[in-house]
mmCIF file of the N, C-alpha and C atoms, coordinates in Angstrom:
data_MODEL
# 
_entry.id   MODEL 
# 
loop_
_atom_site.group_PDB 
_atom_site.id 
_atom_site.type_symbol 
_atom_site.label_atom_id 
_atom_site.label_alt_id 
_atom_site.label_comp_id 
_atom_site.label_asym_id 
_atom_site.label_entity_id 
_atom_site.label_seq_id 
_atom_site.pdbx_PDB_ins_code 
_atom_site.Cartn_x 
_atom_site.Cartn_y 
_atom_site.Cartn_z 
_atom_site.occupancy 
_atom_site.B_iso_or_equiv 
_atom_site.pdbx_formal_charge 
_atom_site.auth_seq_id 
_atom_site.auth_comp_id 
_atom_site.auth_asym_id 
_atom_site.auth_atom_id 
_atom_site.pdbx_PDB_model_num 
ATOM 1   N N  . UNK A 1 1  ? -10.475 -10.625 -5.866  1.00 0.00 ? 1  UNK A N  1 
ATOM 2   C CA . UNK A 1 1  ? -9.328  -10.740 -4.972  1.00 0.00 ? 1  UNK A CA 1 
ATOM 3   C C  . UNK A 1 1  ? -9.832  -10.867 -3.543  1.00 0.00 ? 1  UNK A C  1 
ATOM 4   N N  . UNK A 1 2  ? -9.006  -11.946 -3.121  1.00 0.00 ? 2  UNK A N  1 
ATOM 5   C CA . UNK A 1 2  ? -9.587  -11.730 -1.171  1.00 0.00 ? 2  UNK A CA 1 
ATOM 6   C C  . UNK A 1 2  ? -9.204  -10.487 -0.968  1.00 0.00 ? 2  UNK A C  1 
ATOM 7   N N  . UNK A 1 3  ? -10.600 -10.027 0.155   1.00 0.00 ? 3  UNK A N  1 
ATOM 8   C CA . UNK A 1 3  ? -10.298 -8.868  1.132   1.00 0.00 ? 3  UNK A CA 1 
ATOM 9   C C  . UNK A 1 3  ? -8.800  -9.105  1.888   1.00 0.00 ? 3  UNK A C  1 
ATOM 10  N N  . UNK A 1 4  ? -8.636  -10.200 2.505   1.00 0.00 ? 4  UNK A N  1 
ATOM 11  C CA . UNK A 1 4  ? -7.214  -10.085 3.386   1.00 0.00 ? 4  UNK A CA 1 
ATOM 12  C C  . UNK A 1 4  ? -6.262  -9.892  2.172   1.00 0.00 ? 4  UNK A C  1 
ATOM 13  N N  . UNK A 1 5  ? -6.182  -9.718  0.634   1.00 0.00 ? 5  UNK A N  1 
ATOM 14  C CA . UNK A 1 5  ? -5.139  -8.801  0.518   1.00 0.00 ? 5  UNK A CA 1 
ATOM 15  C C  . UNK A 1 5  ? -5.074  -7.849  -0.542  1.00 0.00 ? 5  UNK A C  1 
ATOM 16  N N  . UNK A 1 6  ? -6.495  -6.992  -0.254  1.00 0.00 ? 6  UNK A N  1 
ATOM 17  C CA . UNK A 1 6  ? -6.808  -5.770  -0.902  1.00 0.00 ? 6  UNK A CA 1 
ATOM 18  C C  . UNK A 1 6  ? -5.316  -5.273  -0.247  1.00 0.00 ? 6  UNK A C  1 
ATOM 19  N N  . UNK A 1 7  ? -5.185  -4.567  -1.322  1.00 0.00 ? 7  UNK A N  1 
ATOM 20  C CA . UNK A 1 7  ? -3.966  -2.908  -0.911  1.00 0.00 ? 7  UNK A CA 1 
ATOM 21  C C  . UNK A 1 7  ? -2.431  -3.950  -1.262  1.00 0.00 ? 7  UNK A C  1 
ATOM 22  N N  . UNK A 1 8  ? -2.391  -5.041  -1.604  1.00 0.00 ? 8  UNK A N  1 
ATOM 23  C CA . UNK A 1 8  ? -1.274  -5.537  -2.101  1.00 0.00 ? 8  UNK A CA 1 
ATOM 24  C C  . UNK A 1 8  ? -0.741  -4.958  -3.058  1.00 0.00 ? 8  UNK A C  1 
ATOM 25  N N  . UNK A 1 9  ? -1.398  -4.318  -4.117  1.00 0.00 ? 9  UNK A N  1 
ATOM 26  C CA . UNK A 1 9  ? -1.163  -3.537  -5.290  1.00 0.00 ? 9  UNK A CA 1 
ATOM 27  C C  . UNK A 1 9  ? -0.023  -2.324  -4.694  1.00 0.00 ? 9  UNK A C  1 
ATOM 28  N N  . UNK A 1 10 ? -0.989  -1.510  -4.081  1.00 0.00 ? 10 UNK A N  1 
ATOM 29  C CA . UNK A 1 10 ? -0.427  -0.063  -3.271  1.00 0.00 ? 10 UNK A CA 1 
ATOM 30  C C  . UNK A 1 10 ? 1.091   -0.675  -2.175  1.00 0.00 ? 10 UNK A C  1 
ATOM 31  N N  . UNK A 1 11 ? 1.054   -2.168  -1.445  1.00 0.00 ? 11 UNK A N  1 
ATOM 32  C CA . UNK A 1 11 ? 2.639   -2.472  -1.574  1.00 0.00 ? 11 UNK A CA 1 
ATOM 33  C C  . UNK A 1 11 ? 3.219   -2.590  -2.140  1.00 0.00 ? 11 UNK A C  1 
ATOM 34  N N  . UNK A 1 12 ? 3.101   -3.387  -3.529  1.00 0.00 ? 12 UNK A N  1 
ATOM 35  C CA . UNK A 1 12 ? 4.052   -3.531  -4.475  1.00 0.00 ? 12 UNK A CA 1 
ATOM 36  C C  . UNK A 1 12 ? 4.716   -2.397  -4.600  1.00 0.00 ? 12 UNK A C  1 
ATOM 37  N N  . UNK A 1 13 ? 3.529   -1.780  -5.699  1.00 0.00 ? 13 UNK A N  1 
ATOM 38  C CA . UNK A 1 13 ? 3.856   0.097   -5.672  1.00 0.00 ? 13 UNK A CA 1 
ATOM 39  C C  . UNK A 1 13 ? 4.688   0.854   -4.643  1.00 0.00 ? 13 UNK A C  1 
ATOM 40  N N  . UNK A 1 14 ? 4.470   0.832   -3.876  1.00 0.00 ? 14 UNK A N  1 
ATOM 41  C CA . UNK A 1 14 ? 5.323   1.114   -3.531  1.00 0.00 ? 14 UNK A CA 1 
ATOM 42  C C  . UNK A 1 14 ? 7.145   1.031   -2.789  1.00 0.00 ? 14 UNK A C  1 
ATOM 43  N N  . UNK A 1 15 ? 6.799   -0.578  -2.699  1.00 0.00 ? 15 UNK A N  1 
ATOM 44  C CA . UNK A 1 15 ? 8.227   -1.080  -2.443  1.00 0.00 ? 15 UNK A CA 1 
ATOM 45  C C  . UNK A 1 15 ? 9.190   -0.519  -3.994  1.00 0.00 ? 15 UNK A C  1 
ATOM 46  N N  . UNK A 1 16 ? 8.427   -0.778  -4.927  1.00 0.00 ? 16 UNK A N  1 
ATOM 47  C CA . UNK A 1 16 ? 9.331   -0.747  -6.528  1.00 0.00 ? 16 UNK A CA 1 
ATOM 48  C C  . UNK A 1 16 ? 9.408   0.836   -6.692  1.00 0.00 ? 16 UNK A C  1 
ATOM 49  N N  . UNK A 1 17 ? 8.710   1.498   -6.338  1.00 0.00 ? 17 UNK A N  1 
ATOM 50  C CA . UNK A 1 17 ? 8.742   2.807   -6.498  1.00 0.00 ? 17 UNK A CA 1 
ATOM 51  C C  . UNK A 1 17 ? 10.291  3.434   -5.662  1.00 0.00 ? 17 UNK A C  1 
ATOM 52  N N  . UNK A 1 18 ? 9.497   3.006   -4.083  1.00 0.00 ? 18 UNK A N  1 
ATOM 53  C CA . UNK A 1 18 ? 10.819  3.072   -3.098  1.00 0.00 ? 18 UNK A CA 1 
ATOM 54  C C  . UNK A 1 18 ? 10.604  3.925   -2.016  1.00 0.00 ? 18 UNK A C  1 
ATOM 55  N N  . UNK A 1 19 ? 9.062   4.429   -2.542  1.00 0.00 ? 19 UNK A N  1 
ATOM 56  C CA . UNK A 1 19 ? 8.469   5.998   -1.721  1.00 0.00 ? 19 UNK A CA 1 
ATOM 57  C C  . UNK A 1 19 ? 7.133   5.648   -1.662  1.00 0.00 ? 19 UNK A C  1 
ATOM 58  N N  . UNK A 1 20 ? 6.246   5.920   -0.498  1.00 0.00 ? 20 UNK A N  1 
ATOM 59  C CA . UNK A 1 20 ? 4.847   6.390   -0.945  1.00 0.00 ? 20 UNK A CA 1 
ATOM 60  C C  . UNK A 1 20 ? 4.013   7.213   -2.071  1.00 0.00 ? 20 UNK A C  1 
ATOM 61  N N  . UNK A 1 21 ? 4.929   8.832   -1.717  1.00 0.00 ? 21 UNK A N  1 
ATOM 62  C CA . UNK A 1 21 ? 5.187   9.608   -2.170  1.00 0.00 ? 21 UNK A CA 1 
ATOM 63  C C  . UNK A 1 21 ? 4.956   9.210   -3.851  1.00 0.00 ? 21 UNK A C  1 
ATOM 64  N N  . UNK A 1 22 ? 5.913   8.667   -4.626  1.00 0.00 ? 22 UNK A N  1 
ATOM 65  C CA . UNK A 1 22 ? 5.926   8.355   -5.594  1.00 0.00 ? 22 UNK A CA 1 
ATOM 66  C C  . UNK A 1 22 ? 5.187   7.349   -5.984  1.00 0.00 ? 22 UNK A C  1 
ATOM 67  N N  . UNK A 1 23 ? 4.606   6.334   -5.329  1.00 0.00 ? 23 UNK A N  1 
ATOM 68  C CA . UNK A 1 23 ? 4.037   5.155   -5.398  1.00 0.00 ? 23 UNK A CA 1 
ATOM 69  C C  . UNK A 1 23 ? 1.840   6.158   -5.661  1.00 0.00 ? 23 UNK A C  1 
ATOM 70  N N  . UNK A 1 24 ? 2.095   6.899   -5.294  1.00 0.00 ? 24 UNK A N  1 
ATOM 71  C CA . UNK A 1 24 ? 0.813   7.551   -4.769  1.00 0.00 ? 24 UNK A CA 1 
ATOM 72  C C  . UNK A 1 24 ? 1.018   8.321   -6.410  1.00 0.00 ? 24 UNK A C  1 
ATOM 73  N N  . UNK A 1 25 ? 1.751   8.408   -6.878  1.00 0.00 ? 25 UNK A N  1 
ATOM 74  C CA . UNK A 1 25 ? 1.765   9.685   -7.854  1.00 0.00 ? 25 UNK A CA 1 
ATOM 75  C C  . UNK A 1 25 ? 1.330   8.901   -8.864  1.00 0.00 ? 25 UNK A C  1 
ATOM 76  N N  . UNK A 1 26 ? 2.130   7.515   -9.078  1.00 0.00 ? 26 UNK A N  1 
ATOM 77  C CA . UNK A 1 26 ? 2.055   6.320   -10.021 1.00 0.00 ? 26 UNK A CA 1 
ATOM 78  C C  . UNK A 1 26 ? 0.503   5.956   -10.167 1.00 0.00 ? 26 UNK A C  1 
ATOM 79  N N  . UNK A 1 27 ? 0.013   5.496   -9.252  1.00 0.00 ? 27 UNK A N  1 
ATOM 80  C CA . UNK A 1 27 ? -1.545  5.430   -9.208  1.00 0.00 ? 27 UNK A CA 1 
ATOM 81  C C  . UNK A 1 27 ? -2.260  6.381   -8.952  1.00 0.00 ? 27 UNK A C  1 
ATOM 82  N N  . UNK A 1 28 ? -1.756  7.502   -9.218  1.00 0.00 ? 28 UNK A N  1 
ATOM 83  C CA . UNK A 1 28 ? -2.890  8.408   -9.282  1.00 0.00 ? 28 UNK A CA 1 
ATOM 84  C C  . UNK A 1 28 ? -3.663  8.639   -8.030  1.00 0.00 ? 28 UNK A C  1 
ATOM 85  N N  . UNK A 1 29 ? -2.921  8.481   -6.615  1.00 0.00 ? 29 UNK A N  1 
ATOM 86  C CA . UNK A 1 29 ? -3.958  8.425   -5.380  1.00 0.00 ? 29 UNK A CA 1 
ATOM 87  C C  . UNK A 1 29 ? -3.149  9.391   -4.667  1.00 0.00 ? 29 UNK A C  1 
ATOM 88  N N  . UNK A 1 30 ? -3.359  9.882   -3.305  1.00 0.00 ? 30 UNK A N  1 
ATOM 89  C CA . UNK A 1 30 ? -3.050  10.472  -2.694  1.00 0.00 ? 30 UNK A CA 1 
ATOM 90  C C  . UNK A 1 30 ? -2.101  9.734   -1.564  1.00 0.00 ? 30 UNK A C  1 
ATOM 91  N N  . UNK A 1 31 ? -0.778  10.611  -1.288  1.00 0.00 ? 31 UNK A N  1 
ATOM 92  C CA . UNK A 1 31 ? 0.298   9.762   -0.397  1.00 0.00 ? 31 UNK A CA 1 
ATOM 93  C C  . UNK A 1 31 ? -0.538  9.068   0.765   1.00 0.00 ? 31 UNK A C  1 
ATOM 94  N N  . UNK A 1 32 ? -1.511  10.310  1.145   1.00 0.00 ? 32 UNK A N  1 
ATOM 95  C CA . UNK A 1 32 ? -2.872  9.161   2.463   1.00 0.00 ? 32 UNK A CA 1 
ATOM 96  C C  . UNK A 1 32 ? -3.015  8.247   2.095   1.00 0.00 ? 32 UNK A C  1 
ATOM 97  N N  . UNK A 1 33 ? -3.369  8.204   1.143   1.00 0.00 ? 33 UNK A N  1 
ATOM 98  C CA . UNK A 1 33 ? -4.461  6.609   0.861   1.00 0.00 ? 33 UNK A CA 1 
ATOM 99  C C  . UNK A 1 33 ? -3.463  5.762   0.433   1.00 0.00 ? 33 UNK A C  1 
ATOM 100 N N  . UNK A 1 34 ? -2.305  6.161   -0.308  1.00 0.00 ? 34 UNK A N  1 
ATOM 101 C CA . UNK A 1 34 ? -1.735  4.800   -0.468  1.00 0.00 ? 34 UNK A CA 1 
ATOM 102 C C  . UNK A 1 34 ? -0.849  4.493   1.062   1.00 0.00 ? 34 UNK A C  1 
ATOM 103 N N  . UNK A 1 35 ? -0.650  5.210   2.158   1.00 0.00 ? 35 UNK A N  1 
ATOM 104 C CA . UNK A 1 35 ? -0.117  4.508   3.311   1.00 0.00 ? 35 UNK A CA 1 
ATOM 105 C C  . UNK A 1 35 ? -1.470  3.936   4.178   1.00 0.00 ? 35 UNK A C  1 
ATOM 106 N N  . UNK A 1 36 ? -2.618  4.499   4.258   1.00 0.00 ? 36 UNK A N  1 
ATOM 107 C CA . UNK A 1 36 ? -3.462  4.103   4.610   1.00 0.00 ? 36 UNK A CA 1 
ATOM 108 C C  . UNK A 1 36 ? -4.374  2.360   4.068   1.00 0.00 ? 36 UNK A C  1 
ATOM 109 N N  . UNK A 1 37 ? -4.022  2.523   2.773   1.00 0.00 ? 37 UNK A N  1 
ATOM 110 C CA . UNK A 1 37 ? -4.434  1.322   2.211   1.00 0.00 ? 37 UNK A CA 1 
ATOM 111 C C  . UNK A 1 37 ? -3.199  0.253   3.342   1.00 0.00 ? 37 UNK A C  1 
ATOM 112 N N  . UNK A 1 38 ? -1.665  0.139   3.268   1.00 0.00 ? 38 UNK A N  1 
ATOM 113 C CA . UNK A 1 38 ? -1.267  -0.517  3.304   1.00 0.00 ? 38 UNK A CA 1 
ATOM 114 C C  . UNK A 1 38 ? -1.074  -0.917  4.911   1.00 0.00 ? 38 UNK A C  1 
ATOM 115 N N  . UNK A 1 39 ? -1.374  0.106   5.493   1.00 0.00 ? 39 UNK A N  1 
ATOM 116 C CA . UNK A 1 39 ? -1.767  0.279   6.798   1.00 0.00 ? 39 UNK A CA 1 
ATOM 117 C C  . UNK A 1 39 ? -2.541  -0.926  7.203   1.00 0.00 ? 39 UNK A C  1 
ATOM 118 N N  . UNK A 1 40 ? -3.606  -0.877  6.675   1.00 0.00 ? 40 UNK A N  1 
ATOM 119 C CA . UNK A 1 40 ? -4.637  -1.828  6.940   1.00 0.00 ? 40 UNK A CA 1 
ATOM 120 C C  . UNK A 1 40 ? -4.549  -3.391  6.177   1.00 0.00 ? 40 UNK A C  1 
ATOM 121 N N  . UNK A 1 41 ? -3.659  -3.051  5.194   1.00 0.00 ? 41 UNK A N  1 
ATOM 122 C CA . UNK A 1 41 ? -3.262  -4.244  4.855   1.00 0.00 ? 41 UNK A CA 1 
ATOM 123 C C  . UNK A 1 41 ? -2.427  -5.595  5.598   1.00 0.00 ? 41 UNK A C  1 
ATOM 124 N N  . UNK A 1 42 ? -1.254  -4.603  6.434   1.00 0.00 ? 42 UNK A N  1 
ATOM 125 C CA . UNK A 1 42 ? -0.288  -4.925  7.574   1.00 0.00 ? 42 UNK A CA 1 
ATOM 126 C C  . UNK A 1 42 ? -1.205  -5.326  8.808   1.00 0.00 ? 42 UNK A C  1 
ATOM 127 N N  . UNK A 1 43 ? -2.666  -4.708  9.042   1.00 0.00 ? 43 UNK A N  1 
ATOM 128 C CA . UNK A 1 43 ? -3.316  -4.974  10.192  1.00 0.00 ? 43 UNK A CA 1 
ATOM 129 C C  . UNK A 1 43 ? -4.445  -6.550  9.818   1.00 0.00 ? 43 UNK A C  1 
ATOM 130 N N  . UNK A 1 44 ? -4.766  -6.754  8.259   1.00 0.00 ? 44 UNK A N  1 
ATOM 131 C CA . UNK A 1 44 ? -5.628  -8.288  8.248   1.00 0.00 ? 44 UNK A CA 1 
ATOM 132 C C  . UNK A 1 44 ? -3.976  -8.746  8.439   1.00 0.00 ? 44 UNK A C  1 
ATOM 133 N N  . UNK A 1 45 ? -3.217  -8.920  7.337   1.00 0.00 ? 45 UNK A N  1 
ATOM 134 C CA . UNK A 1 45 ? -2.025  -9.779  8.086   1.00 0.00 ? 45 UNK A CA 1 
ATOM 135 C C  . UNK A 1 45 ? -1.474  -9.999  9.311   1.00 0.00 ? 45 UNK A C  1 
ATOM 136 N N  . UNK A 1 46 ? -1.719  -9.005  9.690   1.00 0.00 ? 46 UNK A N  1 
ATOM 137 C CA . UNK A 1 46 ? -0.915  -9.420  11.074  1.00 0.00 ? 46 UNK A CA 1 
ATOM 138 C C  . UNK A 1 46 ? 0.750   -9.326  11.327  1.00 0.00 ? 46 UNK A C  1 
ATOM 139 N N  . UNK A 1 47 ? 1.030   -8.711  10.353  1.00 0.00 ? 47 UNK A N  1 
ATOM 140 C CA . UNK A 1 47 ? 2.807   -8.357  10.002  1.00 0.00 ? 47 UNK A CA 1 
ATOM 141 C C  . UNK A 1 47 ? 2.933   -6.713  9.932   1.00 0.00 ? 47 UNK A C  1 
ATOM 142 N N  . UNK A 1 48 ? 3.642   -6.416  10.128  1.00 0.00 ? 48 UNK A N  1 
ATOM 143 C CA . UNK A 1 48 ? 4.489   -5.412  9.906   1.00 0.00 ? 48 UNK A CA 1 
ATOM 144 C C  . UNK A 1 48 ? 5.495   -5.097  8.395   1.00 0.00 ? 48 UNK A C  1 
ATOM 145 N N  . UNK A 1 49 ? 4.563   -4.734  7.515   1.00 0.00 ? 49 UNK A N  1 
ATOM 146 C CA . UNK A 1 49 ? 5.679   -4.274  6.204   1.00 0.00 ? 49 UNK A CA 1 
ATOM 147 C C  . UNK A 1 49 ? 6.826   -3.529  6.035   1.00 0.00 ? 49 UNK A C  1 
ATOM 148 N N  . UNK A 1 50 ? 6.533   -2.395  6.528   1.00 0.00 ? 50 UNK A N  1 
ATOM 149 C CA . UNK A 1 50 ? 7.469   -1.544  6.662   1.00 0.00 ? 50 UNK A CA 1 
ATOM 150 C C  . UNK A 1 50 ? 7.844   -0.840  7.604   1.00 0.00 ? 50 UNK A C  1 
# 
């Protein structure tokens, strides 16, 4: 997968989820890392997700 869109997973997840929170529980990661993943995801894009 391109680096510019590692952490796409951890958006999906969490848009369908509806929460970090829950999106983090689903994969087994911590609510950090899955806002942090997407964090940086929003920063190669250049957009604003959420």
């Amino acid at each position: 997968m391109s680096d510019r869109l590692k952490g796409i997973s951890a958006f999906v997840e969490a848009v369908e989820a509806g929460s970090f929170a829950l999106a983090a529980e689903r994969m087994r990661l911590t609510r950090s890392a899955v806002g942090k993943s997407i964090a940086r995801l929003e920063q190669r894009l250049g957009v604003r997700l959420f």
